[in-house]
C-alpha positions in Angstrom: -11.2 -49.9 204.3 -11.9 -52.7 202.8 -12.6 -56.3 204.2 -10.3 -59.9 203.0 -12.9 -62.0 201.1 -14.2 -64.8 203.5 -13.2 -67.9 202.9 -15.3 -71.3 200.8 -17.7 -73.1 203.1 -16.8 -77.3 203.3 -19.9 -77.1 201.0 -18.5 -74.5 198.2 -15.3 -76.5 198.2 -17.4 -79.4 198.0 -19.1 -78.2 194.8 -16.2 -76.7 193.3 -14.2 -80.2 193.6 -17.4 -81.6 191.7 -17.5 -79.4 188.9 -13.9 -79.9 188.2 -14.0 -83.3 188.5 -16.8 -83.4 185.9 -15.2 -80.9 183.5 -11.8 -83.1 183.5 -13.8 -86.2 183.0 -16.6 -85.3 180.5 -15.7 -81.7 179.2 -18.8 -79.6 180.7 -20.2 -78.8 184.2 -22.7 -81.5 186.2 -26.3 -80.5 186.5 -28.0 -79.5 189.6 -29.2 -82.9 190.1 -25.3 -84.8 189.7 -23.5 -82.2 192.4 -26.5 -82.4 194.8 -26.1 -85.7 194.7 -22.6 -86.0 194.9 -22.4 -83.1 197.9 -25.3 -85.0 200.1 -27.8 -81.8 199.0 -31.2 -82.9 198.4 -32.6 -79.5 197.0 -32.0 -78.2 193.8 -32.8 -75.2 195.2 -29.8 -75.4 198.0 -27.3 -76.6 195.0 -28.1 -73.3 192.8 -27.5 -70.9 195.8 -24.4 -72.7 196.4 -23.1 -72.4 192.6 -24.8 -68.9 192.5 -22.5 -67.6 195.5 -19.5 -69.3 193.8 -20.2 -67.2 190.7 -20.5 -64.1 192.6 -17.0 -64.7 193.6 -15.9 -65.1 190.3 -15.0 -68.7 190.9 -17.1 -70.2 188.3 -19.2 -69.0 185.4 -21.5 -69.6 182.6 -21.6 -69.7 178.8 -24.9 -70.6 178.6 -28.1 -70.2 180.9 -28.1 -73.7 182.2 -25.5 -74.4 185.2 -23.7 -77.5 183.3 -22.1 -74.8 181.1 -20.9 -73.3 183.7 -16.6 -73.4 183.5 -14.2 -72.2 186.1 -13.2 -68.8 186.4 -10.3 -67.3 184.8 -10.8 -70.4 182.4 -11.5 -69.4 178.5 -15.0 -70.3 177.5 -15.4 -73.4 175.1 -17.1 -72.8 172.0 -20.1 -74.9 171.2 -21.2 -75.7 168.6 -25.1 -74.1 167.8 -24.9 -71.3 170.2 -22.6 -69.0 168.7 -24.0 -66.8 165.3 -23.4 -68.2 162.1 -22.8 -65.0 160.3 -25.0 -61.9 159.8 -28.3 -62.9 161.2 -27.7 -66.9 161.9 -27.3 -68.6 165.1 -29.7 -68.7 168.3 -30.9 -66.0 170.9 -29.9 -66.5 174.8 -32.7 -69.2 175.4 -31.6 -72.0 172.4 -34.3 -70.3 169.7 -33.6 -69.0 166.3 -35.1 -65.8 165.5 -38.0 -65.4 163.8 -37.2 -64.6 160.0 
């Protein structure tokens, strides 16, 4: 038997609202930094739990390793430019590095 998903926290609805907010306006995610301080979190720390437990619902998600890339879920990633391969061999690893020739 299995249990109805709990509902979002005043907080995760908080950060949610933030992150669309910023993708309607500008295009990408905030950082850390922008939703803590738009949610009244002073820890960085406390912000990426937060974001981390709304991508284990499948709420948001990430096209790269930083949380500003992160888009909502369901939502097709964008494509940006310089971290997609360039053919056979071009293009960058996870991290932003091109790999050694």
């Amino acid at each position: 038997m299995s249990r109805a998903p709990r509902p979002l926290t005043t907080r995760q609805e908080a950060v949610l609202a933030v992150i669309r907010a910023s993708l309607a306006e500008h295009g990408h995610g905030p950082t850390v930094r922008e939703i803590g301080e738009r949610v009244g979190l002073s820890s960085t720390s406390s912000v990426a739990h937060q974001l981390g437990r709304l991508e284990a619902r499948g709420l948001i998600s990430r096209t790269g390793r930083d949380w500003s890339t992160c888009v909502l879920g369901g939502e097709p990633a964008a494509r940006r430019p310089g971290l997609r391969s360039r053919g056979p061999g071009g293009g960058v690893d996870g991290y932003g590095r091109r790999p050694a020739p």
